[in-house]
MINUKE-120965 format. One record per residue (C-alpha): residue in one letter; z, y, x. Coordinates in steps of 0.05 Angstrom, whole numbers, padded with zeros to 5 digits, always signed. Last residue first. Layout:
N
AZYX...
end
This chain:
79
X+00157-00112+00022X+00216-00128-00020X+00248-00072-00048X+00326-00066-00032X+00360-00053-00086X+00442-00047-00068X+00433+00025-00085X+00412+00020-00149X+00479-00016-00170X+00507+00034-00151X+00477+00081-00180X+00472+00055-00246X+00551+00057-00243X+00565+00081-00320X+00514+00027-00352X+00537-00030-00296X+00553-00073-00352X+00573-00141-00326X+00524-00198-00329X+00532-00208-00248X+00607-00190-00249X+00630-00266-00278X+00587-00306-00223X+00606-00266-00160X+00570-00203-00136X+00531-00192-00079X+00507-00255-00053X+00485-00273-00135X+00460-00206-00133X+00408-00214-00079X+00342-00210-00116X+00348-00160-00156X+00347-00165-00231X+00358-00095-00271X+00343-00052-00206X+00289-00020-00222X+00241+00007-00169X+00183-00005-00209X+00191-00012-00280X+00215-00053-00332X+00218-00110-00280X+00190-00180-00297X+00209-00245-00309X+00256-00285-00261X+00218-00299-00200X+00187-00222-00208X+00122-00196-00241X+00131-00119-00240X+00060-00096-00195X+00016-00149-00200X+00032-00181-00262X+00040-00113-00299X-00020-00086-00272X-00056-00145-00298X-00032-00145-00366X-00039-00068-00372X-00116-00075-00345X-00128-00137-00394X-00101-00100-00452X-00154-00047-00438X-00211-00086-00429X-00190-00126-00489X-00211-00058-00513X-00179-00031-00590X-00104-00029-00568X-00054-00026-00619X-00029-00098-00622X+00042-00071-00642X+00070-00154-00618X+00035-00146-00565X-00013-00111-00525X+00020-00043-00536X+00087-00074-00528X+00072-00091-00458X+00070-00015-00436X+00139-00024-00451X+00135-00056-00376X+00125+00014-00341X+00067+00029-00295
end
């Protein structure tokens, strides 16, 4: 499950079954709906939900680009 999958539904409106988009819009809100939006896939670490403990107000928009790892590693997926 990824969230481009998303695009499909809308705005490309590609998909011929509203079967269909209903499957990717109910995957997506059961497996990548967050508090703040949704993931782009599982396991990513784009919004987790500690980082205003971990890092202070002018590091938590910082680019991370070259320390995805990192940043990764801090994720701890909610059970």
């Amino acid at each position: 499950m990824d969230g481009a999958l998303l695009f499909l539904v809308y705005p490309l409106d590609v998909l011929k079954s509203r079967a269909m988009e209903n499957s990717i819009l109910n995957l997506t809100q059961s497996r990548l709906l967050g508090p703040k939006g949704i993931k782009r896939y599982l396991g990513d670490s784009y919004f987790s939900q500690d980082y205003d403990r971990w890092f202070p107000p002018e590091q938590q928009a910082a680019d991370f680009s070259n320390s995805i790892a990192y940043r990764d590693a801090l994720l701890q997926p909610r059970m």
